[in-house]
PDB file of N, CA, C and O in Angstrom:
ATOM      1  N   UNK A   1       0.845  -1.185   0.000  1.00  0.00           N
ATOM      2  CA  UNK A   1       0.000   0.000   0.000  1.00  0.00           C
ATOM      3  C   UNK A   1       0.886   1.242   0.000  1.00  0.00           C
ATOM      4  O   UNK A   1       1.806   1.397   0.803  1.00  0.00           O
ATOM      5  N   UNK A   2       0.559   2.098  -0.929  1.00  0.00           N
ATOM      6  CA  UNK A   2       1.418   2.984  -0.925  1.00  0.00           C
ATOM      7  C   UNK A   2       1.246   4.543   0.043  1.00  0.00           C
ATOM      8  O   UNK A   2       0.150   5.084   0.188  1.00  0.00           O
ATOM      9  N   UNK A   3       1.785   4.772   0.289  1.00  0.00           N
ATOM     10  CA  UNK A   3       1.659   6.126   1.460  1.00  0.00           C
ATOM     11  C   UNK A   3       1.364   7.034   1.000  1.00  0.00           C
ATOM     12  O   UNK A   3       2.125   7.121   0.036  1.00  0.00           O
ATOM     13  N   UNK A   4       0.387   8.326   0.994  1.00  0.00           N
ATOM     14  CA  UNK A   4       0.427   9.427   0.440  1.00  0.00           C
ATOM     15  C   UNK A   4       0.117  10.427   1.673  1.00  0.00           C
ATOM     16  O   UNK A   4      -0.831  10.536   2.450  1.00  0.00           O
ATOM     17  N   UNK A   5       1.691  11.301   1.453  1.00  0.00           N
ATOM     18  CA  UNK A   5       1.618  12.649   2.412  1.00  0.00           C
ATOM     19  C   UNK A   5       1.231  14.008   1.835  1.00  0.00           C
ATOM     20  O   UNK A   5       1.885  14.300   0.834  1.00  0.00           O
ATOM     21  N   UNK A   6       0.276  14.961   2.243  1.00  0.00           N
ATOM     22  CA  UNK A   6      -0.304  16.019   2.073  1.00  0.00           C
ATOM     23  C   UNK A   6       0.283  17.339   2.967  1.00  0.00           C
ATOM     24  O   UNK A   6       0.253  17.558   4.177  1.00  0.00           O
ATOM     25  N   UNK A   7       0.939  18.271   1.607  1.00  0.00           N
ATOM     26  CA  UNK A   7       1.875  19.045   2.429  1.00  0.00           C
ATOM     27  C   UNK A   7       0.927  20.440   3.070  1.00  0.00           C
ATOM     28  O   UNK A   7      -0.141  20.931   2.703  1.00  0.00           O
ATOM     29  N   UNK A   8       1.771  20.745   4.057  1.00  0.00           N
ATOM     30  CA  UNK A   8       1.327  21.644   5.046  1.00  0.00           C
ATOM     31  C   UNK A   8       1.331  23.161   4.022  1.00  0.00           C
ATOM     32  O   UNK A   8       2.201  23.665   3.312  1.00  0.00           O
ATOM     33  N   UNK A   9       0.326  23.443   4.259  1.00  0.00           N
ATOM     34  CA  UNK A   9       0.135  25.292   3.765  1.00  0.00           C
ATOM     35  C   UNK A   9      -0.825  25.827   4.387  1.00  0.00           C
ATOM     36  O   UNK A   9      -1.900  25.364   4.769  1.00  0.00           O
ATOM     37  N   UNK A  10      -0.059  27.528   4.520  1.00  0.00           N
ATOM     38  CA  UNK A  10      -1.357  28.473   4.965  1.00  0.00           C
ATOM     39  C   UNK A  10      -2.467  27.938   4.750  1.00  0.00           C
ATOM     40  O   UNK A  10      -2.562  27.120   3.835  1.00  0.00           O
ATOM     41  N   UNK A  11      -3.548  28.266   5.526  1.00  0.00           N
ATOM     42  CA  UNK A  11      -4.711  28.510   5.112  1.00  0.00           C
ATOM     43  C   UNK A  11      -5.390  27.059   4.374  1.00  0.00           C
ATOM     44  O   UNK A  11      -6.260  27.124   3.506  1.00  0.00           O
ATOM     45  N   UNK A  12      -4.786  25.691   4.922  1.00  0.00           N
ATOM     46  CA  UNK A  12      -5.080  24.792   4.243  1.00  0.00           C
ATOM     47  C   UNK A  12      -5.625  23.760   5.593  1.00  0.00           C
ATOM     48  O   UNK A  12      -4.934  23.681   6.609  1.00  0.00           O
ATOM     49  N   UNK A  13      -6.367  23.329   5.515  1.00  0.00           N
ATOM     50  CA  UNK A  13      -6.877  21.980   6.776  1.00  0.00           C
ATOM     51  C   UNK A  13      -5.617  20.750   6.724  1.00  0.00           C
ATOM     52  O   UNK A  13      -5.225  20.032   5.804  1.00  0.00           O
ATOM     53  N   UNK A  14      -5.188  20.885   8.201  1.00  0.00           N
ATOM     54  CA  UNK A  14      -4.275  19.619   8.173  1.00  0.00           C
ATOM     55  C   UNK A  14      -5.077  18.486   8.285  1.00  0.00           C
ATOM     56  O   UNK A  14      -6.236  18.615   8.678  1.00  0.00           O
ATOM     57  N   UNK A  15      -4.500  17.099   7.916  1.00  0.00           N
ATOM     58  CA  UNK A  15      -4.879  16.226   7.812  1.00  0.00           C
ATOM     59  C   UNK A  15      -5.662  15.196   9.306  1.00  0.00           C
ATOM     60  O   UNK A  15      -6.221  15.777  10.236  1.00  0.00           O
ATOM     61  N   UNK A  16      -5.601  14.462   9.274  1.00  0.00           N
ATOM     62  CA  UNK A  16      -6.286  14.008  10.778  1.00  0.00           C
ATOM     63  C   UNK A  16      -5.605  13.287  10.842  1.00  0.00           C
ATOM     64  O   UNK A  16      -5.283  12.597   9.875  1.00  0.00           O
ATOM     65  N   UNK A  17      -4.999  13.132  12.296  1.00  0.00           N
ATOM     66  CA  UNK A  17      -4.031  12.081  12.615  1.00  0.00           C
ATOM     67  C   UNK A  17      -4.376  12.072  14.443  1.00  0.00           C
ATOM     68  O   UNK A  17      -4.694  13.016  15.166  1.00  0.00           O
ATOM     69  N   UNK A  18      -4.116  10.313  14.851  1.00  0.00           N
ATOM     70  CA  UNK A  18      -3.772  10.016  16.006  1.00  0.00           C
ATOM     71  C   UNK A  18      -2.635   9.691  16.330  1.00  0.00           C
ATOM     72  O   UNK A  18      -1.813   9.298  15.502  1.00  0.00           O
ATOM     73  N   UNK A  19      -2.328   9.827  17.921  1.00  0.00           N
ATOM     74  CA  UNK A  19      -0.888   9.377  18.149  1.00  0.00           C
ATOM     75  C   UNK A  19      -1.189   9.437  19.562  1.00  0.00           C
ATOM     76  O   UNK A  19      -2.140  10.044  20.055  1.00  0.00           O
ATOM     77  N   UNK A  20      -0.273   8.736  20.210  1.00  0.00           N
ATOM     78  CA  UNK A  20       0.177   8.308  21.938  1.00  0.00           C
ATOM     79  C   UNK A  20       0.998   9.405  21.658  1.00  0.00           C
ATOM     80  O   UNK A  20       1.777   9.704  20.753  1.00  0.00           O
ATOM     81  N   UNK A  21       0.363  10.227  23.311  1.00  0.00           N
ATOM     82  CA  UNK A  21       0.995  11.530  23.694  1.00  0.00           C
ATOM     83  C   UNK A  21       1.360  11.825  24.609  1.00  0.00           C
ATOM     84  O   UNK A  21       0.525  11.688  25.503  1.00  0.00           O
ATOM     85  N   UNK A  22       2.394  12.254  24.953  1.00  0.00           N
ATOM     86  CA  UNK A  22       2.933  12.869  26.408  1.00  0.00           C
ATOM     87  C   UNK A  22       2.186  14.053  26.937  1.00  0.00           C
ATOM     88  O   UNK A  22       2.624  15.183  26.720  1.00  0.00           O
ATOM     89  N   UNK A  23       0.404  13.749  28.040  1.00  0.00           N
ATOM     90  CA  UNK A  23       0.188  14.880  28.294  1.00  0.00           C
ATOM     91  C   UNK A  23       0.291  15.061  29.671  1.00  0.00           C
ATOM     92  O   UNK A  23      -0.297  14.315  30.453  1.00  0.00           O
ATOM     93  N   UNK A  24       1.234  16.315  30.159  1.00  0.00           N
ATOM     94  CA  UNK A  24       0.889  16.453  31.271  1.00  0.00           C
ATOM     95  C   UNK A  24       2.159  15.090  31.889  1.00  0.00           C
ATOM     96  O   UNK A  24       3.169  14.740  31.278  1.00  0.00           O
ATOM     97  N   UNK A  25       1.878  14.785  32.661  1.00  0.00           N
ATOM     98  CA  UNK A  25       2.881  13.579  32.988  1.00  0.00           C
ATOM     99  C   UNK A  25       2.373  12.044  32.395  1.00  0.00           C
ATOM    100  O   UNK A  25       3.152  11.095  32.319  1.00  0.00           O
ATOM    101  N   UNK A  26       0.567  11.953  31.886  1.00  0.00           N
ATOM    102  CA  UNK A  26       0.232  11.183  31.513  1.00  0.00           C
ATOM    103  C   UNK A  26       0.182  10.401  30.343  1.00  0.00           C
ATOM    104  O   UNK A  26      -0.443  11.174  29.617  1.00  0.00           O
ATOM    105  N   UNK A  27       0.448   9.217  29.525  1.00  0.00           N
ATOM    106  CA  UNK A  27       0.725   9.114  27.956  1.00  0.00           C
ATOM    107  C   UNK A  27      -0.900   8.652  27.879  1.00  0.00           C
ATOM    108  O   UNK A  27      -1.407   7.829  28.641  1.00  0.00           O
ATOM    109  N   UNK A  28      -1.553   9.311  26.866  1.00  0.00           N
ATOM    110  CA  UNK A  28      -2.500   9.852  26.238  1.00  0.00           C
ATOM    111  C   UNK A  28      -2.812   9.688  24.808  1.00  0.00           C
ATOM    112  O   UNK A  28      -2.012  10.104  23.970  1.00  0.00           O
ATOM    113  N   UNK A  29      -4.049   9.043  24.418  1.00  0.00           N
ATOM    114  CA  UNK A  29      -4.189   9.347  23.095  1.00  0.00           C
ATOM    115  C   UNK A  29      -4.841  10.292  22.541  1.00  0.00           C
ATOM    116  O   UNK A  29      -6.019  10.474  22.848  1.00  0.00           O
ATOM    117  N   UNK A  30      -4.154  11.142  21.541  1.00  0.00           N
ATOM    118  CA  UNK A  30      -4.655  12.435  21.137  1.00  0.00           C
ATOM    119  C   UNK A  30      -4.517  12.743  19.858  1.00  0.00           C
ATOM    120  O   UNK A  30      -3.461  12.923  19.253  1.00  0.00           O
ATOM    121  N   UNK A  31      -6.385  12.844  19.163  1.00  0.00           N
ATOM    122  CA  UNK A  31      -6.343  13.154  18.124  1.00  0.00           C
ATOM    123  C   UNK A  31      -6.747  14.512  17.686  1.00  0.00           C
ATOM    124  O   UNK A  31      -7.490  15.314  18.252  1.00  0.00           O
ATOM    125  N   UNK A  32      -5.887  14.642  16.179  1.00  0.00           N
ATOM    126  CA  UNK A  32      -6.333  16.621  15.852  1.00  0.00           C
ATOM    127  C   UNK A  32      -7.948  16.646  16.007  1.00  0.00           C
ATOM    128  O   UNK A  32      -8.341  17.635  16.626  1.00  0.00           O
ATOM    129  N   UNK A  33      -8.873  15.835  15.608  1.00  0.00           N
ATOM    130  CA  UNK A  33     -10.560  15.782  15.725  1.00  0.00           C
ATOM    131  C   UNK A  33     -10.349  16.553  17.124  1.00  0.00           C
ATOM    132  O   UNK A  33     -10.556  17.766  17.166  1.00  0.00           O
ATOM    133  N   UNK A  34     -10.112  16.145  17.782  1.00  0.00           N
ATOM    134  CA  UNK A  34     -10.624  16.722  19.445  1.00  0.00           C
ATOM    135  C   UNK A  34     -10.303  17.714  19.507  1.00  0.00           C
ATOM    136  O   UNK A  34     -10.747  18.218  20.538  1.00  0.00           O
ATOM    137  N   UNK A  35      -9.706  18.395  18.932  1.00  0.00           N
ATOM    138  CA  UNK A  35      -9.302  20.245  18.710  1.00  0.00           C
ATOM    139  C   UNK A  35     -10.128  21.013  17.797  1.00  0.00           C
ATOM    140  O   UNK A  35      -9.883  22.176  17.476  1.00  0.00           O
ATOM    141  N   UNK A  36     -11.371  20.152  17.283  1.00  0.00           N
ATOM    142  CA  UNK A  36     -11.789  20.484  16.382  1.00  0.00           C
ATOM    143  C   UNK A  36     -12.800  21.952  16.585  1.00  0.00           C
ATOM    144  O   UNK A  36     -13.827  21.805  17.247  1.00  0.00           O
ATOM    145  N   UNK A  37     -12.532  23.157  16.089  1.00  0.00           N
ATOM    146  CA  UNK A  37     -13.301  24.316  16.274  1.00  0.00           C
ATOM    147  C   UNK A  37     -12.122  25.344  17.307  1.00  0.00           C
ATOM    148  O   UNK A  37     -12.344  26.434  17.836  1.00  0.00           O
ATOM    149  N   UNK A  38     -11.111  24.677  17.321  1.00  0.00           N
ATOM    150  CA  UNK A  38     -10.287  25.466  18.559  1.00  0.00           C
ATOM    151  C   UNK A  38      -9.274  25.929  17.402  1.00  0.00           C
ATOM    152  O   UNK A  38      -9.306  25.635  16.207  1.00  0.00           O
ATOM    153  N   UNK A  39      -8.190  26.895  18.234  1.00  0.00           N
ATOM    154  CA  UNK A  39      -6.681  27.228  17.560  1.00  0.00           C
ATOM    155  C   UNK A  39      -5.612  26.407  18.250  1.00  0.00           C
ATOM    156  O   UNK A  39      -5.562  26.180  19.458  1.00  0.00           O
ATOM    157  N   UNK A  40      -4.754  25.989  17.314  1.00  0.00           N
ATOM    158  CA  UNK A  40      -4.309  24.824  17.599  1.00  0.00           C
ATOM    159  C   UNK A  40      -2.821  24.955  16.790  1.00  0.00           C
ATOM    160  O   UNK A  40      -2.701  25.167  15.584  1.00  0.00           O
ATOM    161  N   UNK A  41      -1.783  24.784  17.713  1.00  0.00           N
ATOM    162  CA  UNK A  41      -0.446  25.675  16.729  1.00  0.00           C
ATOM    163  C   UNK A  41       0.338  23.764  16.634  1.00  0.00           C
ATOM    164  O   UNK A  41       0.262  23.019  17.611  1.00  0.00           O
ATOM    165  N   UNK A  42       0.734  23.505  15.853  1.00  0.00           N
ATOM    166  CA  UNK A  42       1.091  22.119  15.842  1.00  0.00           C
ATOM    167  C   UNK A  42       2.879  22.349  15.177  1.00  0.00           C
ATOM    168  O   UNK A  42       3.248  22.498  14.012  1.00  0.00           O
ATOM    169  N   UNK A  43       3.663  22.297  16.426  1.00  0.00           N
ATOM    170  CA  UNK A  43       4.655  23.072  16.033  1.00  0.00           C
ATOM    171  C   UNK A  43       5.818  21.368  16.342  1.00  0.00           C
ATOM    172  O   UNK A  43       5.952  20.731  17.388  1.00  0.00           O
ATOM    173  N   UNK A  44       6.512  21.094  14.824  1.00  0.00           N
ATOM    174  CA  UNK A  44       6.844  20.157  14.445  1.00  0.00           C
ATOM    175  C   UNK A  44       8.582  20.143  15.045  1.00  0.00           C
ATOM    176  O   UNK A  44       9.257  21.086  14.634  1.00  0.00           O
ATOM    177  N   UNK A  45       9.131  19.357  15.765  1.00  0.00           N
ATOM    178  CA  UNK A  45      10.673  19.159  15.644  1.00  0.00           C
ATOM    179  C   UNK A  45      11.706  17.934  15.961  1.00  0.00           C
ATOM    180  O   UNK A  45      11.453  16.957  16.666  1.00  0.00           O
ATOM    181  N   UNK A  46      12.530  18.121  15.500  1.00  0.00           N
ATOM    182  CA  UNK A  46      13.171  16.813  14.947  1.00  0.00           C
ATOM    183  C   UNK A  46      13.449  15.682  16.190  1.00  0.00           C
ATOM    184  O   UNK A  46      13.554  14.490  15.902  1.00  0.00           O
ATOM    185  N   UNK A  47      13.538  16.066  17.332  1.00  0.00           N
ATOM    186  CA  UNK A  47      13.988  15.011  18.303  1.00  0.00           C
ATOM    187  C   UNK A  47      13.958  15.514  19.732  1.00  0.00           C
ATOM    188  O   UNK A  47      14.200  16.690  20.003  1.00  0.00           O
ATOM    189  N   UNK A  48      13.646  14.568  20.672  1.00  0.00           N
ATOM    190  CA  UNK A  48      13.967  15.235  22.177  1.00  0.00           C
ATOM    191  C   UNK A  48      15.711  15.269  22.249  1.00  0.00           C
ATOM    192  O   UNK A  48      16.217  14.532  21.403  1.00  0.00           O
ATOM    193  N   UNK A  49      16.878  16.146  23.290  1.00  0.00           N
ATOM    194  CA  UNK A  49      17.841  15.775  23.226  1.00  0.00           C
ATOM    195  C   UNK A  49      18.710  15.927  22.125  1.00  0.00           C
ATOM    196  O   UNK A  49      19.638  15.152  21.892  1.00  0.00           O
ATOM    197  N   UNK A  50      18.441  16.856  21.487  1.00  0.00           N
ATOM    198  CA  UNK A  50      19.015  16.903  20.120  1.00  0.00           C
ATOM    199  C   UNK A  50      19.151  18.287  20.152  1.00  0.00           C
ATOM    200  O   UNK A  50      18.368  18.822  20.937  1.00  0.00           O
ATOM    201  N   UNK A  51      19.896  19.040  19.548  1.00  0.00           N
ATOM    202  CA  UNK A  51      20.827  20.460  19.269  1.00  0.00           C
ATOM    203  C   UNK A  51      20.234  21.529  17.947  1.00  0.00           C
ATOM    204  O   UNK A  51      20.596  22.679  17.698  1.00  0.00           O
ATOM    205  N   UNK A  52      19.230  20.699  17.256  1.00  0.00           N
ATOM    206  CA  UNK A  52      19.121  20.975  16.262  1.00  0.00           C
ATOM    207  C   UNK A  52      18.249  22.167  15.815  1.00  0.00           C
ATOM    208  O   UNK A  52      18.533  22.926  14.888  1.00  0.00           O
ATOM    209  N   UNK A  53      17.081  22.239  16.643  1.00  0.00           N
ATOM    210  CA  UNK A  53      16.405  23.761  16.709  1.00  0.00           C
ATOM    211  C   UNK A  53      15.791  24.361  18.507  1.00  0.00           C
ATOM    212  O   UNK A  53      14.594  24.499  18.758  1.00  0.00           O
ATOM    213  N   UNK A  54      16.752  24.593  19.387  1.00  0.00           N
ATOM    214  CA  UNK A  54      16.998  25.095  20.274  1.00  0.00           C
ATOM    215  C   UNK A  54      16.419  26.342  20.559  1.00  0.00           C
ATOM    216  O   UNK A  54      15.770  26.647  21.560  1.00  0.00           O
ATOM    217  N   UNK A  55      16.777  27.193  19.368  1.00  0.00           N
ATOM    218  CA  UNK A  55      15.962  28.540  19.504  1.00  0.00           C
ATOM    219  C   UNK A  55      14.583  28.510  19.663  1.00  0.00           C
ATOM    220  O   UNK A  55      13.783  29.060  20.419  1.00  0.00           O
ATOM    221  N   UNK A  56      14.502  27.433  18.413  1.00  0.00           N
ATOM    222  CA  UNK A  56      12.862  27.577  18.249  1.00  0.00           C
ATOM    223  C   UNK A  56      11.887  27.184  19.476  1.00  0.00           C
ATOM    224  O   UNK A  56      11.020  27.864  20.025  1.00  0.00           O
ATOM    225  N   UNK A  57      12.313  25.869  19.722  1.00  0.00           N
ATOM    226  CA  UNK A  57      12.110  25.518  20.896  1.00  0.00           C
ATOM    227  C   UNK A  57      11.588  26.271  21.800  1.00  0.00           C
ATOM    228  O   UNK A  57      10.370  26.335  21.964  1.00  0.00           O
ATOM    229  N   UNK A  58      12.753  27.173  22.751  1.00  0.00           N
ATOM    230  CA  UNK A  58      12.888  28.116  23.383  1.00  0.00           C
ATOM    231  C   UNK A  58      11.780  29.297  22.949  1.00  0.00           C
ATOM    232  O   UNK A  58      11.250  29.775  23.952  1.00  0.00           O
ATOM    233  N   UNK A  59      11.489  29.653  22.181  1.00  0.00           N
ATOM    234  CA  UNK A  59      10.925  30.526  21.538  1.00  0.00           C
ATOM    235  C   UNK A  59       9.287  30.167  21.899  1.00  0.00           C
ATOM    236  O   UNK A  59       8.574  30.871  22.614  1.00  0.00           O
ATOM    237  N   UNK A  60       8.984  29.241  21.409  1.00  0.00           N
ATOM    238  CA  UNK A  60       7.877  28.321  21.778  1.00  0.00           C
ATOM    239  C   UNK A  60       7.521  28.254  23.248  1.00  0.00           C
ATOM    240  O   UNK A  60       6.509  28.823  23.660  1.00  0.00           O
ATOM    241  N   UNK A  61       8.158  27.716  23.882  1.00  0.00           N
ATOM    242  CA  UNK A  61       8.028  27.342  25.430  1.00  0.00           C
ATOM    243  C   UNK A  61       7.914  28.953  26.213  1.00  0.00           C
ATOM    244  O   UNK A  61       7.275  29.067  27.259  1.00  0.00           O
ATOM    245  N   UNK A  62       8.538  30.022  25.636  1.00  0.00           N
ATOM    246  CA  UNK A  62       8.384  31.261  26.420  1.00  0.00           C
ATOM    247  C   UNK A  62       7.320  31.691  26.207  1.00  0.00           C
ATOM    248  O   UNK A  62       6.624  31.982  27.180  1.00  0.00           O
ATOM    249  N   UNK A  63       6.880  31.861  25.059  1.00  0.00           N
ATOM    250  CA  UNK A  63       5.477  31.486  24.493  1.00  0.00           C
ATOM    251  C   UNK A  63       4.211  31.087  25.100  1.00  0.00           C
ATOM    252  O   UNK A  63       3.190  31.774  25.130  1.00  0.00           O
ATOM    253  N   UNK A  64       4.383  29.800  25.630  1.00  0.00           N
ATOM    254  CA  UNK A  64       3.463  29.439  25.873  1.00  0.00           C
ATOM    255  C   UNK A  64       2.297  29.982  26.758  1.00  0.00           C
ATOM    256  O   UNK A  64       1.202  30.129  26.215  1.00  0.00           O
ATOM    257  N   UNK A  65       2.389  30.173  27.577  1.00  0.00           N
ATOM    258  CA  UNK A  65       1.233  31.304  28.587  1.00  0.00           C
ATOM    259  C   UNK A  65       0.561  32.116  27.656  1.00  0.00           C
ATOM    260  O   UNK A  65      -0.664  32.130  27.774  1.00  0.00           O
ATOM    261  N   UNK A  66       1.092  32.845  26.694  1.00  0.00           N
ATOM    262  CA  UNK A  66       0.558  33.842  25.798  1.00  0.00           C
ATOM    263  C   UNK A  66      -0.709  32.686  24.720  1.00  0.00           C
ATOM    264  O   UNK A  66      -1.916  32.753  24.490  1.00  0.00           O
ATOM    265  N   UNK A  67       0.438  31.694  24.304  1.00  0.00           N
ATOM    266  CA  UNK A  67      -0.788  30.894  23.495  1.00  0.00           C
ATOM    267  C   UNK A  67      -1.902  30.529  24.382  1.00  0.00           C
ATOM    268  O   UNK A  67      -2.929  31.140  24.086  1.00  0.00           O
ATOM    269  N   UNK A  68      -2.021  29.732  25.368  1.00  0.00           N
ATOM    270  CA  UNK A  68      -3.004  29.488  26.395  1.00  0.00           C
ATOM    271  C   UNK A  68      -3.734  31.155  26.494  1.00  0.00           C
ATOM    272  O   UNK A  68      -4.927  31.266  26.215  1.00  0.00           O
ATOM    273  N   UNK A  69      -3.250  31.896  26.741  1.00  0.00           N
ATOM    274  CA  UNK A  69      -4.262  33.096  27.379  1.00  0.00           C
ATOM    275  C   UNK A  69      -5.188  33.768  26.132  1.00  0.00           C
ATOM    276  O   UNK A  69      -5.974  34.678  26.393  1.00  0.00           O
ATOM    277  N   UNK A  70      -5.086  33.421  25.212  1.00  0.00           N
ATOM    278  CA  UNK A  70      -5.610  32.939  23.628  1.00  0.00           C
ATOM    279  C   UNK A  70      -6.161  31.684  23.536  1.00  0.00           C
ATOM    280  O   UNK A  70      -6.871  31.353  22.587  1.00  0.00           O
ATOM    281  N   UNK A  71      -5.876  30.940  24.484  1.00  0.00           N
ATOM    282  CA  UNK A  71      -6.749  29.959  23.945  1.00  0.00           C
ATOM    283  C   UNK A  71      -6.601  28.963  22.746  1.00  0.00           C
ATOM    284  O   UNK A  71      -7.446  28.287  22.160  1.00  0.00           O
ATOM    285  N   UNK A  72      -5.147  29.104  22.561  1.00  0.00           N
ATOM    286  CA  UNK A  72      -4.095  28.332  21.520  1.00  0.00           C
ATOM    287  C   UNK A  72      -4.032  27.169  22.135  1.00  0.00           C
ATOM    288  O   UNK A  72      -3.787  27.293  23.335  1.00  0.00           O
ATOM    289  N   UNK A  73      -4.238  25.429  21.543  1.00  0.00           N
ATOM    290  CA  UNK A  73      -3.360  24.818  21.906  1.00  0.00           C
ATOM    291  C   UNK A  73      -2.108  24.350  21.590  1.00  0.00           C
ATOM    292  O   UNK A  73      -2.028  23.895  20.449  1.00  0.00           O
ATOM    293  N   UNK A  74      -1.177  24.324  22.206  1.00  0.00           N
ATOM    294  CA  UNK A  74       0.382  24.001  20.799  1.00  0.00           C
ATOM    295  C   UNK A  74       0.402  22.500  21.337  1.00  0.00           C
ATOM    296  O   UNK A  74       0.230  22.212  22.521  1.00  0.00           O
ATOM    297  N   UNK A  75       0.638  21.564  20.299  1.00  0.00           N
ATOM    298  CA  UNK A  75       0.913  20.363  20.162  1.00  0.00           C
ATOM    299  C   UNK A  75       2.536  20.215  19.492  1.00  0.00           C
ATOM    300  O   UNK A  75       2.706  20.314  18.277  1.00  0.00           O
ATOM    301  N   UNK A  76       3.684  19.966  20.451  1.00  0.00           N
ATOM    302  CA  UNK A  76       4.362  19.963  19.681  1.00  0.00           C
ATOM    303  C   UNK A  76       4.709  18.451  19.418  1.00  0.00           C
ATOM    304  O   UNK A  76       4.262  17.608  20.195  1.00  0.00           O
ATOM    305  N   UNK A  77       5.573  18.040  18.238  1.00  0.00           N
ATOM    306  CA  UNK A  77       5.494  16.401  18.110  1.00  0.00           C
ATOM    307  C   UNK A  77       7.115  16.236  17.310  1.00  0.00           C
ATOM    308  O   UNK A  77       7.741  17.171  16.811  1.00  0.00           O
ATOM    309  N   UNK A  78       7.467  15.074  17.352  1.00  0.00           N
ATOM    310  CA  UNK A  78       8.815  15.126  17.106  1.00  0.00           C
ATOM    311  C   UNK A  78       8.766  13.079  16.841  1.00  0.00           C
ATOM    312  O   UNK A  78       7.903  12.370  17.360  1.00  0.00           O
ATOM    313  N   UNK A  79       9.580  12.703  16.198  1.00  0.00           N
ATOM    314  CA  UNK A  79       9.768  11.193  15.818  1.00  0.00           C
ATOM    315  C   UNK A  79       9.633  10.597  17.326  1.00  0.00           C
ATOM    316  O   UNK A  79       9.338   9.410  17.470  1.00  0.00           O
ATOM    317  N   UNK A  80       9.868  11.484  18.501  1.00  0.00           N
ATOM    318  CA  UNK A  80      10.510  10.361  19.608  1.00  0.00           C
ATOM    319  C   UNK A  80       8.952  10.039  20.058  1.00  0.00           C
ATOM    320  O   UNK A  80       7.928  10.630  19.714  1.00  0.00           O
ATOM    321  N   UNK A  81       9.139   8.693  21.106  1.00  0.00           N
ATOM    322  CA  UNK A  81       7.661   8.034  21.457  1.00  0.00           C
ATOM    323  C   UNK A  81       7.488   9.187  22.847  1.00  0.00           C
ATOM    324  O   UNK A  81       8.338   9.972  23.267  1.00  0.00           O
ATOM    325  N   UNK A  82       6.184   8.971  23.313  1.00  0.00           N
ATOM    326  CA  UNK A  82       6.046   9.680  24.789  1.00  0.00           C
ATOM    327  C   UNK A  82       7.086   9.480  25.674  1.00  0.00           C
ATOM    328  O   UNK A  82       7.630  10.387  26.304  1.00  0.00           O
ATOM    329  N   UNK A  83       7.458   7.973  25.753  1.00  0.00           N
ATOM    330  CA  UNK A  83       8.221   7.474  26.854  1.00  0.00           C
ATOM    331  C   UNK A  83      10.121   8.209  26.845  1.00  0.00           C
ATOM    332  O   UNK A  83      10.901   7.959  27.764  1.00  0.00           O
ATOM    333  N   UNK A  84      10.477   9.037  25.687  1.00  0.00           N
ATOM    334  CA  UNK A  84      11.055   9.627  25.722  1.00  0.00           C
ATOM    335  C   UNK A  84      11.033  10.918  26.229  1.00  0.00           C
ATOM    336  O   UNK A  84      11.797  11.508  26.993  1.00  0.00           O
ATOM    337  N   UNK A  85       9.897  11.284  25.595  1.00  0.00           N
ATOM    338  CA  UNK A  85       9.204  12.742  26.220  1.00  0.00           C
ATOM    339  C   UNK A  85       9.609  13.204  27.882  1.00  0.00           C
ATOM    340  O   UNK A  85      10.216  14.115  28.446  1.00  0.00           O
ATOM    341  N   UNK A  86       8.787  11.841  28.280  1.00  0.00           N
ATOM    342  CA  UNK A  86       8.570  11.599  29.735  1.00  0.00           C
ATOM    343  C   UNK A  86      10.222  12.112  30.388  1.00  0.00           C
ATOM    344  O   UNK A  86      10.427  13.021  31.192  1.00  0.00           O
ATOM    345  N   UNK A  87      11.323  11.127  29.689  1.00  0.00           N
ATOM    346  CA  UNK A  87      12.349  11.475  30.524  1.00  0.00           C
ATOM    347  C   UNK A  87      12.897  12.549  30.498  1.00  0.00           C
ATOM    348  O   UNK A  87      13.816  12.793  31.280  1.00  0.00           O
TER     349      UNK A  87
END
């Protein structure tokens, strides 16, 4: 079966996806449906433990209070499983 990925743009509906999630201290399943009607920043990066976008990161996480007080949720997601997350 062959895979077909649908690329991300402005102003375009992301696709629907589930995944086991690190929420909170709890691993969680969480799909984009359940955000459905909300703002929802789904901010993508390459690995826990890794060097590779630090700023952004950072940038994000200082952030955050401001997205919440808006009413943003940020989902961020990265290749690693929760149980990495966790540590």
């Amino acid at each position: 079966m062959e895979e077909v990925f649908e690329i991300a743009q402005v102003g375009r509906l992301a696709p629907e996806f589930e995944a086991q999630a690190l929420v909170g201290e709890k691993i969680e399943t969480v799909a984009l449906e359940d955000y459905k009607g909300k703002w929802v920043v789904l901010f993508f990066y390459p690995g826990d433990f890794t060097f590779v976008c630090p700023t952004e990161l950072v940038a994000v996480a200082e952030r955050y209070d401001e997205f919440r007080s808006m009413g943003v949720t940020v989902l961020s997601i990265s290749v690693d499983s929760p149980h990495v997350h966790k540590a």
